[in-house]
C-alpha positions as CSV (number, residue, x, y, z in Angstrom):
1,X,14.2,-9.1,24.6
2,X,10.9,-8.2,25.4
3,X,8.8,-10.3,28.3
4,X,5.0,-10.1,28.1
5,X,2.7,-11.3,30.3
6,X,0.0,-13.9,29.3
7,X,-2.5,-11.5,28.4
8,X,-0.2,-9.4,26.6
9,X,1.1,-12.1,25.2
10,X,-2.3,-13.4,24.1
11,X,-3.2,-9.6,22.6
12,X,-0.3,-10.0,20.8
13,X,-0.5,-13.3,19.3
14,X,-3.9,-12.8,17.4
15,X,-1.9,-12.6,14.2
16,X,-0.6,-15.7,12.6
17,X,2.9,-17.0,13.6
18,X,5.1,-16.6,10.2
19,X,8.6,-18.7,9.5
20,X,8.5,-19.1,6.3
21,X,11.6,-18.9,3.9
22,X,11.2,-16.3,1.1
23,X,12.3,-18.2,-2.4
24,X,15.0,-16.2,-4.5
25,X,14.2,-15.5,-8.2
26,X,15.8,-18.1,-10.7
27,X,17.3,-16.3,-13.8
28,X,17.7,-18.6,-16.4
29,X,17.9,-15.9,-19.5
30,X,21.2,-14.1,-19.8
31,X,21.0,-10.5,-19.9
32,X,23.5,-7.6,-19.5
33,X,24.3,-4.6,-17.4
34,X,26.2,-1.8,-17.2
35,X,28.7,-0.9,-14.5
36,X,29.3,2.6,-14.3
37,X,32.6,2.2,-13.0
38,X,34.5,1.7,-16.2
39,X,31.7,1.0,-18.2
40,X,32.4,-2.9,-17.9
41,X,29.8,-5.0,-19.2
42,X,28.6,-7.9,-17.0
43,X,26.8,-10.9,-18.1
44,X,24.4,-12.3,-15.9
45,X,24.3,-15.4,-16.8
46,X,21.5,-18.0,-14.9
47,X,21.4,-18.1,-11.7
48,X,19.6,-18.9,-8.6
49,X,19.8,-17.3,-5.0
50,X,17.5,-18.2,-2.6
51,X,17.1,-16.2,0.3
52,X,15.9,-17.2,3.7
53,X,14.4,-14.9,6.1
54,X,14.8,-15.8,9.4
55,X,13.7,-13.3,11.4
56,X,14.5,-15.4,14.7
57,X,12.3,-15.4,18.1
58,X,12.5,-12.3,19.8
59,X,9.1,-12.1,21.9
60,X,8.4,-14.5,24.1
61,X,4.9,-15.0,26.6
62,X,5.1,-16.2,30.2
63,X,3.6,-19.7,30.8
64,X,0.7,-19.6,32.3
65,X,2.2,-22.5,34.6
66,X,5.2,-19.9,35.7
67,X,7.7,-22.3,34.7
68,X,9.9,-19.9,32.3
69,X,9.0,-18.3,28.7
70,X,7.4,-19.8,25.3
71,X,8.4,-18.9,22.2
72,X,5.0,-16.1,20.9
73,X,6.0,-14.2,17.6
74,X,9.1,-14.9,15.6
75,X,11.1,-11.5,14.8
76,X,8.3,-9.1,16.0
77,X,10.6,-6.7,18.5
78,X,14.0,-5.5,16.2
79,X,17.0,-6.0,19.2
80,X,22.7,0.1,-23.6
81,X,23.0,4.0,-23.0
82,X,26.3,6.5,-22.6
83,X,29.1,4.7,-21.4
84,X,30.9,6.3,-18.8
85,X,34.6,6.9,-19.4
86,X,36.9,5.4,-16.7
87,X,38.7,8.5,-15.6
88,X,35.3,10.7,-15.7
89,X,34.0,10.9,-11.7
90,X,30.5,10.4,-11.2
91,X,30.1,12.8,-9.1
92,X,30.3,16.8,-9.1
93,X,30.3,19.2,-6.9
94,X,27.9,22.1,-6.9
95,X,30.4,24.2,-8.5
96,X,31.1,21.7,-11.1
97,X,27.3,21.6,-12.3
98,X,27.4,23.1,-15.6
99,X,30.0,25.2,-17.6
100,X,27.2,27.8,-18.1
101,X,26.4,27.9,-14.5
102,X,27.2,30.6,-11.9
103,X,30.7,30.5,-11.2
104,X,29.9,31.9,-7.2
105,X,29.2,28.6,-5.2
106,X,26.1,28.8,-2.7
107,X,26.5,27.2,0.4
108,X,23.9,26.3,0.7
109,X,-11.9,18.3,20.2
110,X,-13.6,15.6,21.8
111,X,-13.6,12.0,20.3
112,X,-17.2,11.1,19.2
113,X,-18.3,7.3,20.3
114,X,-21.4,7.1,18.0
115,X,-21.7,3.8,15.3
116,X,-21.1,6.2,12.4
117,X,-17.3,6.7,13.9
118,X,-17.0,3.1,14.8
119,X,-14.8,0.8,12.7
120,X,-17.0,-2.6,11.0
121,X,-14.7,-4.5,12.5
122,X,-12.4,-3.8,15.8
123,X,-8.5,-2.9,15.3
124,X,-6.6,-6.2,16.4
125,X,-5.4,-5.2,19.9
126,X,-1.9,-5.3,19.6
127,X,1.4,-5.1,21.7
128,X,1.4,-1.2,22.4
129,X,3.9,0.1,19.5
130,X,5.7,2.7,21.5
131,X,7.1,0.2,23.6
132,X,8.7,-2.1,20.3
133,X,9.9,1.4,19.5
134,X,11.5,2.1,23.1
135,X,13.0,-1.8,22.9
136,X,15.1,-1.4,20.2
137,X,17.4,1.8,21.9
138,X,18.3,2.6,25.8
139,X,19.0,6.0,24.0
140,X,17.2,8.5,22.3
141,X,15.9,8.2,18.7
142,X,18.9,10.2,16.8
143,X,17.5,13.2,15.0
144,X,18.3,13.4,11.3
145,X,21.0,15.2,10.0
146,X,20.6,14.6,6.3
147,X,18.0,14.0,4.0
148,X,18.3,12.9,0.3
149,X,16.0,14.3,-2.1
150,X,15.3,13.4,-5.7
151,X,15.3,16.3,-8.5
152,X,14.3,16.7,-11.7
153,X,14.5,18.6,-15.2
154,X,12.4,17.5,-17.2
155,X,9.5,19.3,-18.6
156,X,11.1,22.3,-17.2
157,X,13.0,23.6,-20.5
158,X,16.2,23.5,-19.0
159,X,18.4,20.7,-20.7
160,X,19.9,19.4,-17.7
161,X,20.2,15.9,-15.9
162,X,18.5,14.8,-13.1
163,X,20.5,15.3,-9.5
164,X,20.1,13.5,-5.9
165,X,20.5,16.4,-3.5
166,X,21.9,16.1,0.2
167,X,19.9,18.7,2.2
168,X,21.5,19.6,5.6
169,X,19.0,18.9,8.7
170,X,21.2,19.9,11.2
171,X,20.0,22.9,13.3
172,X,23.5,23.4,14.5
173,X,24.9,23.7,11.2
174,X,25.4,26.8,9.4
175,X,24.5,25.0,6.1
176,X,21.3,24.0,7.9
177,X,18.1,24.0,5.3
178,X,20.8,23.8,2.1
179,X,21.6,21.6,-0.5
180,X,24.8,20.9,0.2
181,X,25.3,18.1,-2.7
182,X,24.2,17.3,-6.0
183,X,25.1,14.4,-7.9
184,X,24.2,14.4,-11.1
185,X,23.0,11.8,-13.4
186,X,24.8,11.0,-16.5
187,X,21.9,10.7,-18.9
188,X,18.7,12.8,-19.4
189,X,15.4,12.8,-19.0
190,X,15.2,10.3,-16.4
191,X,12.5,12.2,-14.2
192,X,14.0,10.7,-11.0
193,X,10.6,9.7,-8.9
194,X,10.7,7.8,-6.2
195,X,14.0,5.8,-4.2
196,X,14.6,3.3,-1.3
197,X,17.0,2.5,1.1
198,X,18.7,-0.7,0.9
199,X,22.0,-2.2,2.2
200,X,21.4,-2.0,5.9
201,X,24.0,-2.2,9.1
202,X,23.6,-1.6,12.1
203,X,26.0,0.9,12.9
204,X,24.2,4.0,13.3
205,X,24.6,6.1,16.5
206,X,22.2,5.1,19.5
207,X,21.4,1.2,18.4
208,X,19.8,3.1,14.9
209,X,20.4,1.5,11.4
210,X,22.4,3.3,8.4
211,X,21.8,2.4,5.1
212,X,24.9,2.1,2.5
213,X,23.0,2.3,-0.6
214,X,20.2,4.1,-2.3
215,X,18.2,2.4,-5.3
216,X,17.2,5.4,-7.6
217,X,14.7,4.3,-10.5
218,X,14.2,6.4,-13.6
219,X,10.9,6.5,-13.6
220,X,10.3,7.9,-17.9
221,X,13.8,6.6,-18.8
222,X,13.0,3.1,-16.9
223,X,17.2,3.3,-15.7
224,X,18.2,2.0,-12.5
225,X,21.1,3.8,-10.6
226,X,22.6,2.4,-7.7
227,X,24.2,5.7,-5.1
228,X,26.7,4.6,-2.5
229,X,26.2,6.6,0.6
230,X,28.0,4.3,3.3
231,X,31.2,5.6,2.3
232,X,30.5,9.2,2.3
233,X,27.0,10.2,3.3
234,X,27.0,14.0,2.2
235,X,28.9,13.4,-0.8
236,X,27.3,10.0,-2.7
237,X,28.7,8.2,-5.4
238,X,27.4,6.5,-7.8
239,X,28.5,2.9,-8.1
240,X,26.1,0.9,-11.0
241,X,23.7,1.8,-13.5
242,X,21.6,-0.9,-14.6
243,X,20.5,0.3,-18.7
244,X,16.7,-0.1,-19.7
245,X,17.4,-2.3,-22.3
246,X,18.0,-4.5,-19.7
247,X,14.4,-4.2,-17.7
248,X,12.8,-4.2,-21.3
249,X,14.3,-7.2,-22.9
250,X,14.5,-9.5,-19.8
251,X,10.8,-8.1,-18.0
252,X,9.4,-6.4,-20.4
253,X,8.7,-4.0,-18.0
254,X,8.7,-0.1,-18.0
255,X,8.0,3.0,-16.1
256,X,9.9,2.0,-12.5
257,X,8.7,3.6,-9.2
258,X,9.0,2.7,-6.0
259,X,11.9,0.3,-4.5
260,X,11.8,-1.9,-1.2
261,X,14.3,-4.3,0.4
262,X,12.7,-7.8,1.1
263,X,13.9,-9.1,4.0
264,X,15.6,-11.6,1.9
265,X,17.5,-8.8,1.4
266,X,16.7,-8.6,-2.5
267,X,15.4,-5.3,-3.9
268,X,12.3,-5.4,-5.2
269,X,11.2,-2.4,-7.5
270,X,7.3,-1.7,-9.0
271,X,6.2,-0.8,-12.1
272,X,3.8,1.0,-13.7
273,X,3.9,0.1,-16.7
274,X,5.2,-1.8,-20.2
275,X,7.8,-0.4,-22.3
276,X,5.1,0.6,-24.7
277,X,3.4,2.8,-22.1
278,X,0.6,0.3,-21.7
279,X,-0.1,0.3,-18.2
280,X,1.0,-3.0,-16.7
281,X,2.1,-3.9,-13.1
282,X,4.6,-6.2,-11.6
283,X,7.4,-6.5,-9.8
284,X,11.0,-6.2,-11.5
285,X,13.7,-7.6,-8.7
286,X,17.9,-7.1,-8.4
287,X,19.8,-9.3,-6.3
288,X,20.5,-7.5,-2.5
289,X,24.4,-7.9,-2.6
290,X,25.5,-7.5,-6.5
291,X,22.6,-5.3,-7.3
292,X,22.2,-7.5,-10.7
293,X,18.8,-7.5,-11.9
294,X,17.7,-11.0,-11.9
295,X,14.2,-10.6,-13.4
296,X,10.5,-10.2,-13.0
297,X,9.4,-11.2,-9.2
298,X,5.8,-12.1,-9.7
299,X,5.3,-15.7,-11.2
300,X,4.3,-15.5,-15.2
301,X,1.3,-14.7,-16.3
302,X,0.8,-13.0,-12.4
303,X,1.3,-9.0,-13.4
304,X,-1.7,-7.4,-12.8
305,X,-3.0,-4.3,-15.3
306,X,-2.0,-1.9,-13.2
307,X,1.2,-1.5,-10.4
308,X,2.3,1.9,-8.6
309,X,3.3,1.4,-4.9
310,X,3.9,-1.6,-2.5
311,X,4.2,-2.5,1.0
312,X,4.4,-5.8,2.7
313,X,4.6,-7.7,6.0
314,X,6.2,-10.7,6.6
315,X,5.0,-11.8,9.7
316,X,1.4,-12.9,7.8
317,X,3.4,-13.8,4.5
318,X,1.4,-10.8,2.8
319,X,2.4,-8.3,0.5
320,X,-0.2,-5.6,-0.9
321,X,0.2,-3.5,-3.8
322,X,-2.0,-0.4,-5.3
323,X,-3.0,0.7,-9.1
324,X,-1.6,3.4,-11.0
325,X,-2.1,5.1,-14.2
326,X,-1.4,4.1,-17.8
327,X,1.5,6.0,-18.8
328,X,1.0,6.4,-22.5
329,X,-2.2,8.4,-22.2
330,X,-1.8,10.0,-18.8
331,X,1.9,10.4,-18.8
332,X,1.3,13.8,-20.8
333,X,-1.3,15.1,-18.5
334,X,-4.6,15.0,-16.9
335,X,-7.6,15.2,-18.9
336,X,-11.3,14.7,-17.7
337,X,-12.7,12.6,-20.6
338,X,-9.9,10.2,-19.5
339,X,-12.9,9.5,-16.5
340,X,-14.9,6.1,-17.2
341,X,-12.3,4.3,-19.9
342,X,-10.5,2.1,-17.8
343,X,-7.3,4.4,-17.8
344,X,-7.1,5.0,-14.0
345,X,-6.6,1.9,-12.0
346,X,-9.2,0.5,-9.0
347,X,-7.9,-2.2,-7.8
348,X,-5.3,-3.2,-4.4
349,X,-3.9,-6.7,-4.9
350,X,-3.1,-8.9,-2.3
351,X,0.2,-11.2,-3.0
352,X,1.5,-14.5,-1.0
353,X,5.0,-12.9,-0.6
354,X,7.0,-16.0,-0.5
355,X,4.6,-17.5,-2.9
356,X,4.5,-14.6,-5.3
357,X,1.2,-14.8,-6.7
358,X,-1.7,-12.9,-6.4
359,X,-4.3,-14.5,-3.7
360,X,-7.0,-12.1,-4.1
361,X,-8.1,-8.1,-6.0
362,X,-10.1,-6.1,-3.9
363,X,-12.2,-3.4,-6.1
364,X,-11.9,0.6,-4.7
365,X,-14.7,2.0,-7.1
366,X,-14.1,2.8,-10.8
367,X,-11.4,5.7,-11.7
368,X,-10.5,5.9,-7.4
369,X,-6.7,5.7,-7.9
370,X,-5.9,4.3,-5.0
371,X,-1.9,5.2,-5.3
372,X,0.1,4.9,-1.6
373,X,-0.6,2.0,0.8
374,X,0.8,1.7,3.7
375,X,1.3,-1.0,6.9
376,X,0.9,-0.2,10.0
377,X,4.6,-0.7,11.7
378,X,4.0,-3.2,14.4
379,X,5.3,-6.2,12.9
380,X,2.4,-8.3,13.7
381,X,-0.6,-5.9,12.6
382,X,-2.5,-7.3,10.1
383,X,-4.1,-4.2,8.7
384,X,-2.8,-0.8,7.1
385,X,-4.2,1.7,4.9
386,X,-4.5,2.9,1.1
387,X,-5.6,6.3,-0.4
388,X,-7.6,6.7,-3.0
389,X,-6.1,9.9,-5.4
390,X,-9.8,10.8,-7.4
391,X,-12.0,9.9,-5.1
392,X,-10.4,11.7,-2.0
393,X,-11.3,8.6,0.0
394,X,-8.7,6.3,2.2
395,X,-9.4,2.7,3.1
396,X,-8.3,0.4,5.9
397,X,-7.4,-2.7,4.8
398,X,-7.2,-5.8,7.5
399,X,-7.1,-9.5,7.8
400,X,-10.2,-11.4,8.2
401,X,-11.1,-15.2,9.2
402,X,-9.8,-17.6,6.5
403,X,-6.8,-15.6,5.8
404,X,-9.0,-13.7,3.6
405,X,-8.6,-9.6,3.2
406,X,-11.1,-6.5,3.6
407,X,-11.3,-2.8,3.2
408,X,-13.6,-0.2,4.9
409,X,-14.4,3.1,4.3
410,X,-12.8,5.5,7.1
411,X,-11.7,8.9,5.8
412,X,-13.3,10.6,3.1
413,X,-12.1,14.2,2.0
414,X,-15.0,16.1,0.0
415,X,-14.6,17.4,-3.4
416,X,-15.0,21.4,-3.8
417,X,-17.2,23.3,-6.3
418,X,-14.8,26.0,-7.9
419,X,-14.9,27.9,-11.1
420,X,-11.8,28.9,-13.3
421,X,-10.5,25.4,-12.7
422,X,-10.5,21.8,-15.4
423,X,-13.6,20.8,-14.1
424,X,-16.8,22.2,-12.0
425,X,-15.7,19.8,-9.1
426,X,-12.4,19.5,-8.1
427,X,-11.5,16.4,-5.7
428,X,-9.0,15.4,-3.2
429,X,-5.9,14.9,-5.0
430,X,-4.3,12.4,-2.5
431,X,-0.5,11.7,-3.1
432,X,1.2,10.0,-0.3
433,X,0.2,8.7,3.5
434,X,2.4,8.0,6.1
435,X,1.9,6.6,9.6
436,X,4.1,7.6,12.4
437,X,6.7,5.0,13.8
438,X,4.3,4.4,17.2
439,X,1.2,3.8,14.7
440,X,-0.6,6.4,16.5
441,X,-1.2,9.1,13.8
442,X,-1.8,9.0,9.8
443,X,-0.3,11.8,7.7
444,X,-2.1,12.9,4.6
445,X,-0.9,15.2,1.5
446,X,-3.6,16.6,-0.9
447,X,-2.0,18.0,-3.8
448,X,-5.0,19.8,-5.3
449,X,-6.8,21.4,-2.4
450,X,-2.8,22.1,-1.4
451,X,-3.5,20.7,3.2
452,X,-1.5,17.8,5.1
453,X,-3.7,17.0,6.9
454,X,-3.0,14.3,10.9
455,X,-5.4,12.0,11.8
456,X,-5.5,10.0,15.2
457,X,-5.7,6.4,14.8
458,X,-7.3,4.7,17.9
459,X,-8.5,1.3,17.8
460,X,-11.9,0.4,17.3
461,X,-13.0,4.1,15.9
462,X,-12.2,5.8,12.8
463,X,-9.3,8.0,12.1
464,X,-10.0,11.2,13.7
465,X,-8.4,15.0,12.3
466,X,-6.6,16.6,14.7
467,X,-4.0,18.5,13.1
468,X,-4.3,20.6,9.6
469,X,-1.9,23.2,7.4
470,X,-1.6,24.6,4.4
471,X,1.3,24.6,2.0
472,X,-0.1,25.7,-1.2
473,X,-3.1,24.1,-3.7
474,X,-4.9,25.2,-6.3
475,X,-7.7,26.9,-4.6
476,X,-5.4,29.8,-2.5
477,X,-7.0,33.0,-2.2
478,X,-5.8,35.5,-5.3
479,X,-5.4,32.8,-7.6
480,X,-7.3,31.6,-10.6
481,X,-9.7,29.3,-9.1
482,X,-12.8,30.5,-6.7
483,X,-14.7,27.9,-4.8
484,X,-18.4,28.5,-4.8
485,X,-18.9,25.7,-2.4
486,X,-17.0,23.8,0.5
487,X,-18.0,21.7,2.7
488,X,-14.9,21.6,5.4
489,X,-13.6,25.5,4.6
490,X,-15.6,29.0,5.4
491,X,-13.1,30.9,3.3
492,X,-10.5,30.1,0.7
493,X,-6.6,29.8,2.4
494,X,-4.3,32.4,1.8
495,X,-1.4,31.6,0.0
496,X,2.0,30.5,2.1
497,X,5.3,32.2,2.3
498,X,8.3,31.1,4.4
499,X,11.3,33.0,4.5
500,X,10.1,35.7,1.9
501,X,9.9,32.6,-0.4
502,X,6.3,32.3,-2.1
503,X,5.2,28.6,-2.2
504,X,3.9,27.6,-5.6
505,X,2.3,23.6,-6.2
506,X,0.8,21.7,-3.5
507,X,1.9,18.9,-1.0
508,X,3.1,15.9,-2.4
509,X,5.9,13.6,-1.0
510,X,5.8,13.3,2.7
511,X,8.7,12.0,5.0
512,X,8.6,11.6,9.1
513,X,11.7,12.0,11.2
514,X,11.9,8.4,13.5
515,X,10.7,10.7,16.5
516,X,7.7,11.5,14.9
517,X,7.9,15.2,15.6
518,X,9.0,16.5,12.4
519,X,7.1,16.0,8.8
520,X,9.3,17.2,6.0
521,X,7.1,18.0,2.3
522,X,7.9,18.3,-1.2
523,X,5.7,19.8,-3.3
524,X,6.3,18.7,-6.7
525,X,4.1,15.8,-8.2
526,X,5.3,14.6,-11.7
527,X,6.4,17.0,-14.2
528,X,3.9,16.8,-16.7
529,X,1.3,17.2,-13.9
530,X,3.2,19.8,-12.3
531,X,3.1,22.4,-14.8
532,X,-0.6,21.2,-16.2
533,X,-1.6,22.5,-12.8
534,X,1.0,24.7,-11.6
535,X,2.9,26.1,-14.0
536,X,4.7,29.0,-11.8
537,X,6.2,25.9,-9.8
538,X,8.0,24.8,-12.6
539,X,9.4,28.4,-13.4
540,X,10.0,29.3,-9.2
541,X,10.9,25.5,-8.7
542,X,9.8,23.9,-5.7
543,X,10.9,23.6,-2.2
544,X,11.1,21.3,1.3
545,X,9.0,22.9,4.0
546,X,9.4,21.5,7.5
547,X,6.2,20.9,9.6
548,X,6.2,20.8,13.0
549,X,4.2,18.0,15.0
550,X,2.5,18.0,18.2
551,X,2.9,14.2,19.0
552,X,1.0,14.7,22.6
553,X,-2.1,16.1,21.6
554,X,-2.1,16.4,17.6
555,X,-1.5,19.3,15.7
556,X,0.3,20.7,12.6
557,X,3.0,23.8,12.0
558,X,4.2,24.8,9.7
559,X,8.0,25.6,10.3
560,X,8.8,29.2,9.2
561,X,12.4,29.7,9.8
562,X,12.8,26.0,7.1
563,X,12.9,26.2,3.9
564,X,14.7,24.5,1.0
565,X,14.6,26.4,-2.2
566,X,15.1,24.3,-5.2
567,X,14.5,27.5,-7.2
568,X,17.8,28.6,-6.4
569,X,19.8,25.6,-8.3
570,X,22.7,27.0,-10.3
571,X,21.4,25.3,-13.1
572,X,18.1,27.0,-12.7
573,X,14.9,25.8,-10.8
574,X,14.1,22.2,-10.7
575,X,11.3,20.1,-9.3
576,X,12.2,18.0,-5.6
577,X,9.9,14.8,-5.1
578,X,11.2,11.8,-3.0
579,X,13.0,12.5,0.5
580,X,14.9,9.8,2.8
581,X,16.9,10.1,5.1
582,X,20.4,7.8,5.7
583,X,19.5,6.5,9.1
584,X,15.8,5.4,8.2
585,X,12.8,7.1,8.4
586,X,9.3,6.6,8.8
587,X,8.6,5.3,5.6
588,X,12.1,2.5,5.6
589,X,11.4,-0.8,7.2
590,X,14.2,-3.0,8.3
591,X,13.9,-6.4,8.7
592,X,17.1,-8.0,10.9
């Protein structure tokens, strides 16, 4: 329990109080699934689960008249494809990958205070982060020990199904920087994206949370595979595949990316796109204990024209989601007379979550991308931030009077004028933010100029860089590209090599250890992408790098004694996106 004084209390209470009940999905049009145990076949039927969040009252203000506590802010501090035969595991072993595989097993500055760094409107002072952090443990935050990393095959030539590796993360292990685990997928061509957590207890070492189950969307074959990791961690199982027929026929829906628990405890998974290709956005939703899909989440006729990423926060009954890309045309590769045609979205839309409708589109510019958004993690912030892919730029996003929304401006990464590249200008490619678990610093990965780049977040001023690396890009010294004129760089990077290991592609997926001191990056994009713009990463494969963060005064290192090399797969190199780790991570939000 956390006791505030009154003017903490009154900093912390600017955001609306939220108690709300969240409304379950009503399925009234039968539908079927697969099992993969057994290949039984389950019909659905109509149903209707509501599910209440009560997140409970767990901050409470001193009176001003000293006579005991009053309840502030509820819950803010935490206290038809292949069937599968019956007797045919669903899991291998690395040895067991392929019968034309190897037979030998591998172990395997000063802050500036003038109006031009000054936020248009002032951060909401909130309760102090750290100290929600420090409140939910007496101990210290548990480092991670595993991480889980999707991998894929596809568009690499090599007929082989997609595999969730198990990296060791243990320093102490002699496996340590190895996949240790692959289980493979029983169907191809899934090009395994991104995955959530979901399935929480709290039974994790020092007061943490494990999660038992991972939801692992297809994100080309639209297939929905459910991994059991409660029961063994370094060796998942998979436990339930949900077919696409399935998400076609009762959503018509396509194109599946990233997946978030609901503190309802439902999974709710976004889309990209229709069946078709046709770029469409949405919400597809499975039931939190039977993992039965149970429908489409938004109300009909609510699916806006485009859908990549969400995030959401319950305490203001708000949940924002970005624009994507229509699959169809783009899902082949980039081209630069796809600019100015309506195929890239622009838009962030702001849902009532337990409403589930859209309450208001904010426009980002035309052809900006805006792909990852992200809230801040105090529970009660009413602001967060979204990045821009095209146009290199990143917005803050925050509650105004009236329960309305707004963006502003606060980063913006310049393009680069290169030769021997697609085009004469070559801008920020941004592909995934993440904030630290004490809100203090924003991480940023920029596939095409190949930097992650750390920016301070103080309130009332503009992100500031303290901390830059890197890991690759298109504009490295020796390689195809030149750059006749940047505006951040005096000379063109050199190219990175960790453990002998030449890094080919750029930063991509980002992931942040609950400590905030270590950033772990993948640097494959999408297939297609990948080798449009790097081809030698699809014939190297790519590889987890570890960067080291200074959390005291900023900065960025890049580990060189980690390095996972996905190159090294006994059946051949294969591209690594998505990373999570089983006892949350900075990018997993629980809600008890």
């Amino acid at each position: 329990m956390l006791e505030l004084s009154p003017s903490q209390g009154r900093a912390l209470a600017q955001g609306p109080r939220f108690g709300a009940a969240f409304g379950g999905l009503g399925v009234s049009t039968a539908g079927n699934c697969q099992e993969a145990a057994g290949g039984a076949i389950i019909s659905l039927g109509s149903s209707s689960l509501p599910g209440i969040c009560s997140l409970g009252t767990s901050v409470r203000q001193q009176r001003g008249d000293g006579n005991g506590f009053a309840e502030l802010v509820p819950g803010l501090a935490r206290s038809p494809g292949a069937a599968v035969a019956p007797d045919t595991p669903l899991w291998r072993g690395r040895h067991e990958c392929s019968s034309s595989a190897s037979s030998s097993a591998r172990s395997r500055g000063t802050r500036s205070s003038s109006m031009a760094d000054r936020c248009k409107v002032p951060c909401q002072q909130f309760q102090v982060c750290q100290d929600i952090v420090k409140g939910e443990s007496s101990g210290a935050v548990p480092r991670e020990e595993i991480a889980y990393v999707t991998c894929t095959y596809r568009n690499t030539c090599i007929d082989q199904p997609d595999f969730l590796a198990t990296v060791d993360l243990d320093p102490c292990s002699p496996c340590y920087g190895q996949v240790i685990h692959c289980l493979y997928m029983p169907n191809r061509g899934d090009e395994l994206h991104s995955f959530g957590l979901s399935d929480p207890c709290g039974c994790c070492e020092n007061g943490g949370t494990r999660w038992n189950k991972l939801i692992v969307p297809g994100f080309i074959s639209s297939r929905i595979y459910v991994v059991d990791v409660g029961s063994q961690c370094r060796t998942p199982r998979l436990c339930k595949i949900i077919n696409p027929e399935c998400v076609y026929w009762r959503c018509d829906k396509g194109y599946l990316n990233v997946p978030r628990q609901l503190p309802c405890g439902d999974i709710l998974i976004a889309n990209v796109g229709d069946p078709a290709g046709n770029s469409k956005g949405g919400f597809v939703v499975l039931d939190g204990k039977t993992f039965e899909l149970k429908g489409n989440w938004e109300k009909e006729c609510e699916a806006p024209q485009f859908g990549y990423e969400f995030w959401f926060q319950p305490c203001h009954n708000v949940l924002i989601s970005s624009s994507g890309i229509a699959p169809r045309i783009v899902g082949c590769g980039f081209c630069p007379d796809d600019y100015n045609k309506g195929i890239f979205g622009r838009h962030i839309y702001v849902w009532n979550l337990s409403c589930r409708s859209i309450i208001q589109c904010i426009d980002l510019g035309e052809d900006s991308l805006p792909l990852s958004v992200k809230f801040l993690h105090n529970r009660n912030a009413a602001e967060g931030y979204v990045s821009c892919a095209l146009s290199g730029v990143i917005y803050r996003f925050y509650k105004c009077e009236r329960d309305n929304w707004a963006v502003e401006e606060v980063i913006c990464i310049p393009a680069k004028e290169v030769t021997g590249w697609i085009m004469p200008r070559m801008p920020a490619f941004i592909v995934d933010i993440v904030i630290s678990p004490d809100d203090r610093f924003l991480y940023v990965s920029n596939w095409w100029h190949g930097d992650v780049r750390q920016y301070e977040l103080s309130r009332g001023c503009k992100p500031r860089l303290v901390g830059q690396v890197f890991v690759g890009g298109s504009i490295v010294r020796c390689g195809p590209v030149a750059v006749c004129r940047d505006e951040e760089l005096k000379c063109q990077p050199e190219p990175l090599v960790v453990k002998c290991r030449r890094v080919y592609g750029g930063p991509s997926r980002l992931q942040l250890s609950r400590d905030g001191k270590r950033l772990y990056v993948t640097t494959s994009l999408y297939s297609a992408w990948d080798k449009q713009f790097y081809p030698d990463l699809v014939r190297e494969g790519a590889v987890m790098l570890l960067i080291d963060v200074d959390t005291e005064r900023g900065g960025l290192t890049v580990n060189k004694d980690f390095l996972v090399d996905f190159g090294r797969e006994p059946c051949g190199p294969c591209l690594a996106k998505d990373i999570h780790f089983p006892c949350g991570d900075a990018t997993t939000e629980f809600f008890p």
